[in-house]
C-alpha positions, 0 to 999 in steps of 0.5 A: 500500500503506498502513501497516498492510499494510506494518507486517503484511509487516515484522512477517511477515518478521521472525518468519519470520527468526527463526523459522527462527533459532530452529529453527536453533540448536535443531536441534542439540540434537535427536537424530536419530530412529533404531530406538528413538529416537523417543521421546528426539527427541519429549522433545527437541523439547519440551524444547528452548528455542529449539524451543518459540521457533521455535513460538511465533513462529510461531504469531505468524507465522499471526496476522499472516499471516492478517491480510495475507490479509484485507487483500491478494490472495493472488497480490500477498501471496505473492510479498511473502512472499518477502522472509523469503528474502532476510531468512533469507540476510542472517541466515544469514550475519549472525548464524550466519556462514554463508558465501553464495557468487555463487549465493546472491547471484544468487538473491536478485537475483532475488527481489528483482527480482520482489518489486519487479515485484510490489509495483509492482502494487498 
C-alpha cells in the first residue's frame, strides 16, 4: 500500500470520527419530530452548528472516499473502512466519556483482527 492510499484511509477515518462527533453533540439540540413538529426539527437541523459540521465533513468524507475507490478494490477498501469503528469507540469514550464495557472491547478485537487479515492482502 503506498502513501497516498494510506494518507486517503487516515484522512477517511478521521472525518468519519468526527463526523459522527459532530452529529453527536448536535443531536441534542434537535427536537424530536412529533404531530406538528416537523417543521421546528427541519429549522433545527439547519440551524444547528455542529449539524451543518457533521455535513460538511462529510461531504469531505465522499471526496476522499471516492478517491480510495479509484485507487483500491472495493472488497480490500471496505473492510479498511472499518477502522472509523474502532476510531468512533476510542472517541466515544475519549472525548464524550462514554463508558465501553468487555463487549465493546471484544468487538473491536475483532475488527481489528480482520482489518489486519485484510490489509495483509494487498
Amino acid at each position: 500500500m503506498n502513501a497516498e492510499i494510506v494518507g486517503l484511509f487516515v484522512l477517511s477515518v478521521v472525518c468519519d470520527v468526527a463526523g459522527q462527533l459532530a452529529f453527536k453533540l448536535g443531536a441534542g439540540s434537535v427536537p424530536a419530530p412529533g404531530k406538528g413538529q416537523w417543521g421546528a426539527f427541519a429549522r433545527a437541523l439547519v440551524a444547528t452548528p455542529w449539524l451543518i459540521a457533521g455535513i460538511a465533513v462529510y461531504v469531505a468524507e465522499f471526496l476522499i472516499w471516492i478517491r480510495i475507490l479509484a485507487l483500491v478494490p472495493l472488497a480490500v477498501a471496505f473492510p479498511l473502512a472499518s477502522l472509523n469503528i474502532l476510531g468512533v469507540l476510542g472517541a466515544s469514550r475519549l472525548l464524550l466519556g462514554e463508558k465501553l464495557g468487555r463487549n465493546h472491547w471484544a468487538g473491536a478485537l475483532l475488527i481489528m483482527a480482520g482489518i489486519v487479515l485484510v490489509a495483509g492482502s494487498l
